[in-house]
C-alpha positions in Angstrom: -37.6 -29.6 -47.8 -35.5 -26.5 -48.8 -36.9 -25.3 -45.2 -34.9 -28.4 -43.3 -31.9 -28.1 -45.8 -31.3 -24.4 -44.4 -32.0 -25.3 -40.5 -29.5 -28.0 -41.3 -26.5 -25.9 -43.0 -27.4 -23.4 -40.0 -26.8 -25.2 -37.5 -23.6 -26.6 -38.9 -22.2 -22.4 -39.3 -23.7 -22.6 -35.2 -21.4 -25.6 -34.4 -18.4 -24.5 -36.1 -18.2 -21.4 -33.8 -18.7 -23.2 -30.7 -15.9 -25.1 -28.6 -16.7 -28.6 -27.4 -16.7 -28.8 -23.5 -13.5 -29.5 -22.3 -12.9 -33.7 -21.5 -9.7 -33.7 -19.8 -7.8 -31.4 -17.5 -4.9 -31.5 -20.0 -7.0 -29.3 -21.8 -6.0 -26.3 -19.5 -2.5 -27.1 -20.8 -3.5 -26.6 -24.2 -3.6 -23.7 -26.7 -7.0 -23.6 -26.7 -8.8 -21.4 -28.3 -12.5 -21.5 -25.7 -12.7 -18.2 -23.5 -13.8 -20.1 -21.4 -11.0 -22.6 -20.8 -8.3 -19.6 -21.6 -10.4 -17.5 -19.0 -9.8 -20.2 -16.2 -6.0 -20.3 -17.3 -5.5 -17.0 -16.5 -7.0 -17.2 -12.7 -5.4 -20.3 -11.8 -2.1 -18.9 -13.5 -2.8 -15.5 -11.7 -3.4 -17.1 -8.1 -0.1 -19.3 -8.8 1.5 -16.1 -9.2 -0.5 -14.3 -5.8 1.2 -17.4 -4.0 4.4 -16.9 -5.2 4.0 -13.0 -4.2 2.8 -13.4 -1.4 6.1 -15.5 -0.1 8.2 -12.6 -0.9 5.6 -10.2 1.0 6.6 -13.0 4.3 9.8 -13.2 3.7 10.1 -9.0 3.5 8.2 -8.8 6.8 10.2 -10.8 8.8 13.4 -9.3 7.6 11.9 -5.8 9.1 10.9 -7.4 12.6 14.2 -6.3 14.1 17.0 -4.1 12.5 19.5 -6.8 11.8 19.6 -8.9 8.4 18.0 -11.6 10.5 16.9 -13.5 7.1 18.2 -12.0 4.0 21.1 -9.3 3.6 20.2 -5.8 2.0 20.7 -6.8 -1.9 18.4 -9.7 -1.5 16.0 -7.7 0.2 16.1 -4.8 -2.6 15.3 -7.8 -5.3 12.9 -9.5 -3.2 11.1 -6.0 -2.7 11.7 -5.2 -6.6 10.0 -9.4 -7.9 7.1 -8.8 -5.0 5.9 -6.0 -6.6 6.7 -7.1 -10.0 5.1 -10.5 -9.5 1.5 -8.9 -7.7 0.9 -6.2 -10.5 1.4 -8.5 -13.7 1.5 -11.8 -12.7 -1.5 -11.5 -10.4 -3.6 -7.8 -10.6 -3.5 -8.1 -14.9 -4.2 -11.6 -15.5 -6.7 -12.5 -12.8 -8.8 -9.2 -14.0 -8.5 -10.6 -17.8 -9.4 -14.1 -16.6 -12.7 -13.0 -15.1 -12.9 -10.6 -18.6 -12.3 -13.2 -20.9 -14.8 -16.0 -18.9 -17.8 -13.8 -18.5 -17.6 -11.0 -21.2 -18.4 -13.0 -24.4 -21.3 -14.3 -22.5 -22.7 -11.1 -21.4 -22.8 -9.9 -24.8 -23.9 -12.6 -26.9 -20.6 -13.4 -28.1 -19.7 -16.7 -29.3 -16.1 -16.1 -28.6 -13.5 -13.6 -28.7 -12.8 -11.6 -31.8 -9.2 -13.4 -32.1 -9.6 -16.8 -30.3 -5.8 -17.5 -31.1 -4.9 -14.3 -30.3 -5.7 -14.9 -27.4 -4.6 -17.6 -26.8 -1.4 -16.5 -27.7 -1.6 -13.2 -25.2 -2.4 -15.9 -22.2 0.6 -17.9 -22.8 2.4 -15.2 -22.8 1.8 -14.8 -19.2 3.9 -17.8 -17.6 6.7 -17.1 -20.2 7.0 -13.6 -18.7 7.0 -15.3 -15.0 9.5 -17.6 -15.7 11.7 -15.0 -17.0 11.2 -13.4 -13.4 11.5 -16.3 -11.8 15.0 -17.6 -13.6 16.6 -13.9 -13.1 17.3 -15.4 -9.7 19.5 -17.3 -10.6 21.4 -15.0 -12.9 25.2 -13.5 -11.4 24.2 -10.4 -9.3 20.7 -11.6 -8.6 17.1 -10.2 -9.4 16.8 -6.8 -10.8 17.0 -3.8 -7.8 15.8 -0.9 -8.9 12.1 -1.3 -7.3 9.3 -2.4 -9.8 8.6 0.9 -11.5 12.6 0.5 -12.6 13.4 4.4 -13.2 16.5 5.1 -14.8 19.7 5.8 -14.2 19.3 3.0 -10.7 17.6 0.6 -13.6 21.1 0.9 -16.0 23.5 0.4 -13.2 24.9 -3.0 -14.3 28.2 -3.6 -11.4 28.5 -7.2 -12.6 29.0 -6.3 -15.6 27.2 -9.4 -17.4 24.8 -8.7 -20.1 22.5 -11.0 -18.9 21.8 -9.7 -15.5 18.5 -9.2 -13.4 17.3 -6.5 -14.6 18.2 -7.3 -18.4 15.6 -10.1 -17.7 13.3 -8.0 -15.7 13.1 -5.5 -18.5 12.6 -8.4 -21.3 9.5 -9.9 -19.0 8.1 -6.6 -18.7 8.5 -6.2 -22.3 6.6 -9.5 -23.0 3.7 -8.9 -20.2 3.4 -5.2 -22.4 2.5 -7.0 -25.7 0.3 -9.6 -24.0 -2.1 -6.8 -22.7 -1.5 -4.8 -25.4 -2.8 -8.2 -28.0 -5.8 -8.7 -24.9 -6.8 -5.1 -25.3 -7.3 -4.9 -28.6 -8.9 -8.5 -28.5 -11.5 -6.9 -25.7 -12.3 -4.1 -27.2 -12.7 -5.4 -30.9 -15.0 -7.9 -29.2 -17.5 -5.1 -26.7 -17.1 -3.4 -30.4 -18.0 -5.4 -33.1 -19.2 -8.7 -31.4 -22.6 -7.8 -29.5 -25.4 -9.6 -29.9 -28.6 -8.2 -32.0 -30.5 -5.6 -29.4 -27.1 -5.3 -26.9 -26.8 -1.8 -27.3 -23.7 0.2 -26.4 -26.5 1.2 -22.5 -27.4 -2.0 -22.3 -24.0 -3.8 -21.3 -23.9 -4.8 -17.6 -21.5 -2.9 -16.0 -18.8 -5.2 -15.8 -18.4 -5.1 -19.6 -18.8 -1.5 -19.2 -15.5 -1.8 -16.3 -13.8 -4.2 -19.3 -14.4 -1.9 -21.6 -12.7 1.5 -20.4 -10.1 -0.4 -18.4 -8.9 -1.9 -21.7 -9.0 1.4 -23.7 -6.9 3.1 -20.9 -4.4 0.1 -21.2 -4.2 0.5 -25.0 -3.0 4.4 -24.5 -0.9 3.4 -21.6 0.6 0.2 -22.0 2.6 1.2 -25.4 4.5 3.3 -23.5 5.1 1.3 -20.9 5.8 -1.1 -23.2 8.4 0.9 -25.1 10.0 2.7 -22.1 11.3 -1.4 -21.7 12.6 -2.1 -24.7 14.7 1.3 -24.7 15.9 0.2 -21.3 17.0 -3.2 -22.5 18.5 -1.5 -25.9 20.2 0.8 -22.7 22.0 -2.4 -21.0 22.7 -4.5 -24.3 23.4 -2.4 -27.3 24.8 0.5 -25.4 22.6 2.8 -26.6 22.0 6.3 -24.4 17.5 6.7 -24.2 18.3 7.1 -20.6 22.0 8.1 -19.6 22.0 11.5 -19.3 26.1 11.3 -19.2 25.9 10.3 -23.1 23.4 12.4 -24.6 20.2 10.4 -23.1 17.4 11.5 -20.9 16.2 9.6 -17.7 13.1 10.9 -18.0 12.6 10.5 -22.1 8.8 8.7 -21.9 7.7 11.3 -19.5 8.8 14.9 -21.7 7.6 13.1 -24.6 4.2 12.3 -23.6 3.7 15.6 -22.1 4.8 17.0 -25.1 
């Protein structure tokens, strides 16, 4: 009898950590908490994204089929060449790799779930908040940001429209929020691969992708803070009128550079 009571009270501490399949497509529009479900929001999210990159990849290449502004003049070009390369490296290379991550790597290991099932969640959504921010700066006074995707100061903190909320004020504030969304899925990842394995899945017995998880996420958590902060100067830069980058007020353009060589 006491045998049955603990199979019973076992299986009910099983249940609670497993998520019921999911019923409805809304689901996928949910907060969910499943890997699995968040996993397949990131790809379909992620190709949305390729899509949308991929337009302003056309629209680039048939602007250099003959010399003349045939389809878009010079500063639409600059922002269309500056959201393309934006929109491919983290609204499609970063999420479509987590989305594969977060699907298969609680079931290579033995996992149940994430470590943080709403942190998680809450580093997914994250995602189409950031590419709407990209998306809307189009329609801001002066257009998309300019400066190319890696945004290197002083071309980033030219501001000739002289609106605080211009392009590249937006870009940098998306950038910002796609920073703390890996940032939140590194941690998760690695916490997971960590402390999450099941009995007997040794450290040399993770397949290899978990092993490609794994490192990728560790070299994201050492270079993604950075990246991360080098944004948020460069907004404090455009809005406060602070000087991390204007060399003309005390600043240095190359501040997150010196300082991690140093």
């Amino acid at each position: 009898m006491t045998h049955i009571n603990v199979e019973k009270s076992s299986s009910v501490v099983i249940e609670k950590h497993h998520h019921l399949p999911p019923t409805t497509w809304k689901t996928y529009f949910s907060f969910s908490h499943d890997h699995k479900v968040i996993g397949i929001q990131y790809l379909v999210t992620s190709f949305i994204f390729l899509l949308v990159g991929g337009i302003f990849a056309m629209i680039m290449r048939g602007e250099l089929l003959t010399p003349e502004a045939d389809l878009v003049d010079r500063t639409v070009y600059n922002g269309l060449f500056t959201m393309h390369g934006t929109v491919m490296l983290f609204g499609w290379t970063f999420p479509s790799l987590v989305g594969f991550a977060n699907y298969l790597v609680p079931l290579m290991i033995g996992a149940r779930d994430m470590a943080f099932p709403r942190l998680n969640a809450a580093a997914f959504w994250m995602v189409p908040v950031a590419g709407l921010l990209l998306m809307v700066s189009f329609f801001v006074p002066g257009g998309p940001a300019q400066a190319g995707w890696w945004s290197y100061p002083p071309v980033s903190t030219q501001n000739p429209t002289g609106n605080l909320i211009n392009g590249e004020f937006i870009w940098l504030l998306a950038v910002a929020v796609s920073g703390v969304s890996s940032i939140m899925g590194g941690v998760n990842f690695v916490t997971t691969i960590v402390k999450m394995r099941a009995p007997g899945m040794t450290f040399f017995r993770m397949p290899l992708f978990v092993w490609a998880v794994f490192s990728a996420q560790i070299i994201q958590l050492f270079g993604l803070p950075a990246l991360t902060a080098g944004a948020i100067m460069l907004l404090f830069d455009l809005s406060v009128g602070t000087a991390f980058f204007n060399p003309d007020k005390g600043g240095n353009h190359v501040l997150p550079l010196s300082g991690f060589l140093n």
